[in-house]
C-alpha positions in Angstrom: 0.0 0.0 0.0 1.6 3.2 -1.1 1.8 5.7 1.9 0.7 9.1 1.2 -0.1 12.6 2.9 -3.2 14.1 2.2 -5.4 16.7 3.7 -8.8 15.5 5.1 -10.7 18.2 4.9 -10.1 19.1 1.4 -11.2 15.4 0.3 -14.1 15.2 2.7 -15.6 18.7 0.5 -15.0 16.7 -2.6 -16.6 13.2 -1.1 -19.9 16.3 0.3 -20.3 17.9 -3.4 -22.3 15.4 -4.6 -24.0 17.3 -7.4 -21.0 17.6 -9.1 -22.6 20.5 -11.1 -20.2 23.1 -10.9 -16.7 21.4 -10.0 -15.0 17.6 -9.9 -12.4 16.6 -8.1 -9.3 14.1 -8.4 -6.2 13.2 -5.7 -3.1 13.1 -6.9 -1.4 10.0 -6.2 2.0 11.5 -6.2 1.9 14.5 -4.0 -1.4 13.6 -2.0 -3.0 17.1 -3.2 -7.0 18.0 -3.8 -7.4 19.1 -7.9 -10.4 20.8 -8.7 -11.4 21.5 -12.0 -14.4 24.0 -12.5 -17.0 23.5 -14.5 -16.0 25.6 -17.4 -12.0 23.6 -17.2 -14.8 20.6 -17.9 -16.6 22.3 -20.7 -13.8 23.1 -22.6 -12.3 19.1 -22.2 -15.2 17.7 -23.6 -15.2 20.4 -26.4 -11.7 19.3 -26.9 -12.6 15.4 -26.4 -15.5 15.4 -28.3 -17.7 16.4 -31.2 -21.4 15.9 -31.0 -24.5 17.3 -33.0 -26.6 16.6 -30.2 -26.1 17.6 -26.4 -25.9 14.5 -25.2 -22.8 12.7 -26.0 -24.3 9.4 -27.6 -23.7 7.4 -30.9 -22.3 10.9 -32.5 -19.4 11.2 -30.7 -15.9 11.2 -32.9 -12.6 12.0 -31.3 -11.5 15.6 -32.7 -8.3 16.0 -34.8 -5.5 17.7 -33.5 -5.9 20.6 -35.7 -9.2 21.1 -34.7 -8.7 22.4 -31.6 -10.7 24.8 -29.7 -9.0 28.3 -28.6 -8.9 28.8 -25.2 -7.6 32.0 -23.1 -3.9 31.5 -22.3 -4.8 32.0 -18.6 -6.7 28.2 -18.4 -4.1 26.5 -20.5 -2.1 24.8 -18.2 -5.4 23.4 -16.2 -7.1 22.6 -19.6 -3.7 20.3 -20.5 -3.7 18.3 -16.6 -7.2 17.9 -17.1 -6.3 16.4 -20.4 -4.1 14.1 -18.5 -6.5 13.0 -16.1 -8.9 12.3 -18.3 -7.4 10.8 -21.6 -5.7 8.4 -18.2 -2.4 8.6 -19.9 -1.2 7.3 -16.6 -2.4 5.9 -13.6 -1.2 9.2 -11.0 -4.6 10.3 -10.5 -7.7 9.4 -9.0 -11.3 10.7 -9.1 -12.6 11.5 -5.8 -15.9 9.7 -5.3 -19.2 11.4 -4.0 -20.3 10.3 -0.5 -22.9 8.0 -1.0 -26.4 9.1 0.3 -27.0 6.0 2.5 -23.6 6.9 4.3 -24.6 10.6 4.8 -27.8 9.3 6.1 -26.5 6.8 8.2 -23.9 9.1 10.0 -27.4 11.8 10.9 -29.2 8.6 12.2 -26.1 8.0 14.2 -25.9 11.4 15.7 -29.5 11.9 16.2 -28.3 8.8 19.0 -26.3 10.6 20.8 -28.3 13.7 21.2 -29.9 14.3 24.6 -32.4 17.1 24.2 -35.9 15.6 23.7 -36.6 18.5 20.9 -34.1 18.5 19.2 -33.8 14.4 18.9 -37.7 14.6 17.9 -37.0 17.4 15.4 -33.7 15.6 13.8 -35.9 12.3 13.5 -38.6 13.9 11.8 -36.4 15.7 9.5 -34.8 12.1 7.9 -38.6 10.9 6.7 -38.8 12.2 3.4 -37.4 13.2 0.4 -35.1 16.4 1.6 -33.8 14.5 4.9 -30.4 16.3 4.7 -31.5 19.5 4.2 -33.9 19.3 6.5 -31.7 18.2 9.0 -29.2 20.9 8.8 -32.3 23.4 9.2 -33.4 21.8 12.6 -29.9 22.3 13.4 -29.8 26.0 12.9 -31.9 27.0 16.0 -29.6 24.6 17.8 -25.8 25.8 17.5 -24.5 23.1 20.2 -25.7 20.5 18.1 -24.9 21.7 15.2 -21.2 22.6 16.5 -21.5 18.9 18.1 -22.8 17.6 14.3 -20.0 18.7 12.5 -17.2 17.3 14.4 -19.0 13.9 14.6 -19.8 14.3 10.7 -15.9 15.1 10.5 -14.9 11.7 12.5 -17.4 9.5 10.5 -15.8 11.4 7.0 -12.4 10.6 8.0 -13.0 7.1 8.7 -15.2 7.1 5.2 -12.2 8.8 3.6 -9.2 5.9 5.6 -11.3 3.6 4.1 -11.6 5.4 0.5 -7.8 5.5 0.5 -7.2 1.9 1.1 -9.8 1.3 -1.6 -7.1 2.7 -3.5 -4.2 1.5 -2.4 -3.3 4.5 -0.3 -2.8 4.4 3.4 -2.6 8.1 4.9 0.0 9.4 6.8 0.5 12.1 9.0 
């Protein structure tokens, strides 16, 4: 297992954007750092990648020629060519960050919602996880309730980290300190 340093937090907001609408994330196996790439670094891969009459990327798509390139401010260039390497996986340095599955996120407010000794609140977080909208209904209850909430995100932190350890061995990384 390679050993690696990497920073917790920065991979525990990757593994919490789960819409993935606006940025994506990636470790680098090498030096153990976060890369983001924004959604308009994306854009301009796939414009690079691919060409396609329609907008979804179906049976149309054809690899474009070299010369075809798109032009791209000078400014994005060298983040437009690592994303290039990420993506066309000319080598095996980088890995995608995974989303934090939803039945992990629910599991860790169930799990607090145990430990929490005010009657209201406890009530108030239980009823929040029926339903479609559990987590952000759960953070609202939270809001009237900054001890919890303080006390929530230090227990979501532990159960992150231990999400993220395992993550990393899924990989073949073992964090170091």
């Amino acid at each position: 297992m390679k050993k690696l340093k990497v920073n917790f937090d920065e991979i525990q907001k990757a593994m919490e954007d789960v819409s993935r609408d606006t940025f994506d994330y990636f470790l680098d196996l090498e030096t153990g750092e976060v890369i983001t790439f924004s959604e308009e670094i994306l854009d301009v891969i796939k414009s690079r990648l691919y060409i396609s009459d329609s907008e979804e990327f179906g049976d149309d798509v054809e690899y474009i020629e070299f010369d075809e390139e798109p032009d791209i401010p000078d400014w994005m260039q060298d983040e437009v060519d690592l994303a290039l390497e990420i993506f066309l996986g000319e080598d095996e340095l980088y890995e995608r960050i995974s989303e934090r599955g939803s039945l992990k996120a629910y599991k860790s407010m169930a799990d607090f919602i145990e430990t929490v000794e005010n009657p209201f609140v406890k009530e108030g977080l239980l009823n929040a996880l029926n339903g479609k909208g559990a987590f952000r209904r759960f953070k609202d209850v939270l809001i009237d309730y900054p001890k919890e909430r303080k006390r929530w995100h230090g227990y979501n932190a532990k159960a992150m980290k231990r999400e993220i350890i395992e993550w990393l061995g899924s990989i073949g990384v073992e964090s170091i300190s």
